[in-house]
N, C-alpha and C positions, 0 to 999 in steps of 0.2 A: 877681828871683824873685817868681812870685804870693802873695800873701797868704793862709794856711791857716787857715782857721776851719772849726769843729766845722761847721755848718751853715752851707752858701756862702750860699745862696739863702731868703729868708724870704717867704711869698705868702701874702697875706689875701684872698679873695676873696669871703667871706661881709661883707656889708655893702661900704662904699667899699673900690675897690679899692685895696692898698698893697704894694708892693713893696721890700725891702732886699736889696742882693747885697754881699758881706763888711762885712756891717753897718750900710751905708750905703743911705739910701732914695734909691730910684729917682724924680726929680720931674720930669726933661725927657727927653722923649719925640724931639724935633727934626722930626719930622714927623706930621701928622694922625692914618696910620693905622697908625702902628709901634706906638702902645700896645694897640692893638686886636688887632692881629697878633701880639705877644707871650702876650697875653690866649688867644686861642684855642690857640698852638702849648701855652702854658703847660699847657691842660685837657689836650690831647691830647701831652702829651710824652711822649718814647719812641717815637712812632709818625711816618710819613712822610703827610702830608699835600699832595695833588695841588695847584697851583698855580692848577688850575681853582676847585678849591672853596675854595680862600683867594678867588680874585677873587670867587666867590660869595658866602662869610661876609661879607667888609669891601664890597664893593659890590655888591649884590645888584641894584639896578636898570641895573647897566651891562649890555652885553652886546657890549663891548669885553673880551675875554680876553685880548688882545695887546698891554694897554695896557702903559706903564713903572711905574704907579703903585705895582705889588708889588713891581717891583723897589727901589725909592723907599723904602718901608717898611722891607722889607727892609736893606738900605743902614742904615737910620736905627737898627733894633735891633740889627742887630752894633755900628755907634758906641756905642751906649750900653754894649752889652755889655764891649767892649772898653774903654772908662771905668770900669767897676767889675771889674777883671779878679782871678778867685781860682781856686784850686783845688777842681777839684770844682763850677766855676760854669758858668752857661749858657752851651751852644754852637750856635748855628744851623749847619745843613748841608743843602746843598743834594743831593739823591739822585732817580732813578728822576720828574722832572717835578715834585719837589714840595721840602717843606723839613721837616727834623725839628728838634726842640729836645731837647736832651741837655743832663740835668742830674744830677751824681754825688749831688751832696747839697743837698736843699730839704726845708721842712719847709710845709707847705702846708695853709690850715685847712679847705678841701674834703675834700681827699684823707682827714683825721684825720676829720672829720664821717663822711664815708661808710661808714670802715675801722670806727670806734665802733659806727655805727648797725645796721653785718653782723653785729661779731661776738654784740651784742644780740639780733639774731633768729635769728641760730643757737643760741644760750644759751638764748633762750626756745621754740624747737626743741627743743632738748633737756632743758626743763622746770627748767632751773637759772635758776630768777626774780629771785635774787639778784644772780649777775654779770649777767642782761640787764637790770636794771632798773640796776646802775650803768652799764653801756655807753650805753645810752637817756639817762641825765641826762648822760652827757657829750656826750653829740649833742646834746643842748641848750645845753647852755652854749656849741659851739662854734658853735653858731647863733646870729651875733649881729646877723643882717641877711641880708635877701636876696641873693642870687646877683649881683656885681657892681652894688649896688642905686647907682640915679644912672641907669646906662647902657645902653644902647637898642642892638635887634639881635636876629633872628630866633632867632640859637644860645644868646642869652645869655636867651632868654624861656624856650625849652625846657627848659634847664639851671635857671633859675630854678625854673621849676613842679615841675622834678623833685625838688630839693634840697628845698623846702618844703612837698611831700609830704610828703618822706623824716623832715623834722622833725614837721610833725603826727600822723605813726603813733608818733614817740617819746613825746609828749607827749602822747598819748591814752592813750597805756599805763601811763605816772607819773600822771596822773591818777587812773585806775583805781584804781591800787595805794593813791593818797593816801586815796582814795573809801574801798576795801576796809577803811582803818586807821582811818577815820573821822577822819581828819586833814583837817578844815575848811578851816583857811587854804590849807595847801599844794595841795591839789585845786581852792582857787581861785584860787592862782597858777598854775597850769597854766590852767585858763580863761582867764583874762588872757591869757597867751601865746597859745594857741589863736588867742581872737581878735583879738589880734596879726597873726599870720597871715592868718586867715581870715576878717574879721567875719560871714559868712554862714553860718559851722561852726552848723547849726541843732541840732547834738546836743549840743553844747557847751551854750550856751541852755538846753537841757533839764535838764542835769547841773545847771545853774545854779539852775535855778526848782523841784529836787528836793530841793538841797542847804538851800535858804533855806525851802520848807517841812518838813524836818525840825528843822528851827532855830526853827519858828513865825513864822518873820518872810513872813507872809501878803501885805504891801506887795510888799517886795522878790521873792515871786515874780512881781506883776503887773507891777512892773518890768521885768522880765528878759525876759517875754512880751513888752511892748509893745515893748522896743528890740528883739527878733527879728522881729516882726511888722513894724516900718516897716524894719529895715534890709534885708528880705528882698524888700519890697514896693518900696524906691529903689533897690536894688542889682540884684538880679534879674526885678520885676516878677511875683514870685510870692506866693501865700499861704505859710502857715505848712501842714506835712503835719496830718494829720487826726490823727497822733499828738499831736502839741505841743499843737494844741488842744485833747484829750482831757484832758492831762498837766495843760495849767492849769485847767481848768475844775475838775480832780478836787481839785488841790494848793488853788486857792482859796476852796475849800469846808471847808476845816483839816482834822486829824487826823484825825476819824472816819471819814473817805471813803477813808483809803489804801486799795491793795487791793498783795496780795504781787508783782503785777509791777511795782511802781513802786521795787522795788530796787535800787544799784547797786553794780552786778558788775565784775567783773571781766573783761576781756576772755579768748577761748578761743585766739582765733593771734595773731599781728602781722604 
């Protein structure tokens, strides 16, 4: 009899990728591109995927579609699969030219990121800022690394970019709110993160060189400007917006020069 555990399948895919099936981590793969093939059926489980666009995904410069290599993979992830065998764990099936992955019970920290991050802007949709703003910090927290970070591949760039969007609209929004409270520190833990994420988040910077002139600390706004200024200029090869510069020039001129748009607000959607 197979082994029954509450959750068969356990999948980390924010940061290195890690896998356990009835509680046991998954470490040999037995072939090149079975972990990769797992990897994509995993995003897209539940659904049938053509065997053209696997030879696409995992070898995208071939233009051999009738090579054995998927089959090879293939092969290799049911061995594995059939090594960690449980109830309610993953099944590959072949149907209609392609292959589906069927899993009763996984707990997966994409799928909890995304699920968090919805119900956050529907909440804030419907102006309940309270539970969107806890749904938003737990999209954060369950962002603990990029999207299969290490590993390389057209689908896992896309899915990358998208997921760490998905995290910097959370965390622009915590922000805000830390801003609104006048909550120092935590508003520049959320910068941190940001630019984490994004070193060239130029309004992040901003948030930064506003925060540290209401503080008086006059240095630390010219700080903040010159690391936005070079990282904008080596990273992108651009200047700083005509805002930013306006922003510091005002800020490092001290107090007397605020003027009431240099407040921060609160954002209006997500």
């Amino acid at each position: 009899m197979p082994l029954v555990t509450e959750t068969a399948v356990v999948a980390h895919c924010l940061g290195p990728f890690r896998l356990e099936i009835a509680g046991r981590p998954v470490e040999h793969w037995r072939a090149g591109k079975a972990r990769a093939l797992f990897q994509y059926l995993l995003i897209n489980r539940g659904r049938t995927v053509h065997r053209d666009r696997l030879h696409q995904v995992l070898w995208p410069e071939s233009t051999n579609r009738g090579s054995s290599s998927l089959k090879v993979a293939v092969h290799a992830v049911r061995r594995v699969i059939g090594a960690h065998e449980v109830e309610g764990g993953p099944v590959l099936y072949y149907r209609d030219h392609g292959y589906l992955l069927w899993i009763d019970s996984a707990s997966i920290d994409l799928e909890e990121f995304e699920r968090a991050f919805e119900e956050g802007r529907r909440a804030w949709a419907a102006k309940d800022h309270a539970v969107a703003l806890e749904r938003f910090r737990r999209a954060a927290e369950l962002y603990t690394g990029d999207f299969l970070a290490g590993e390389d591949g057209d689908w896992i760039d896309e899915q990358r970019q998208w997921t760490r969007g998905i995290a910097l609209r959370a965390m622009t929004t915590l922000r805000a709110d830390a801003l609104e409270r006048e909550d120092w520190p935590e508003a520049m833990h959320w910068c941190r993160r940001i630019l984490d994420l994004d070193p060239c988040h130029e309004d992040t910077y901003r948030v930064l060189m506003m925060m540290h002139g209401e503080l008086g600390e006059i240095g630390r706004v010219r700080d903040w400007y010159e690391q936005c200024r070079r990282r904008l200029r080596d990273d992108l090869d651009v200047a700083p917006a005509e805002r930013t510069e306006q922003l510091a020039a005002v800020l490092m001129r001290g107090p007397a020069s605020r003027t009431p748009e240099l407040s921060l607000a609160r954002p209006a959607a997500v």
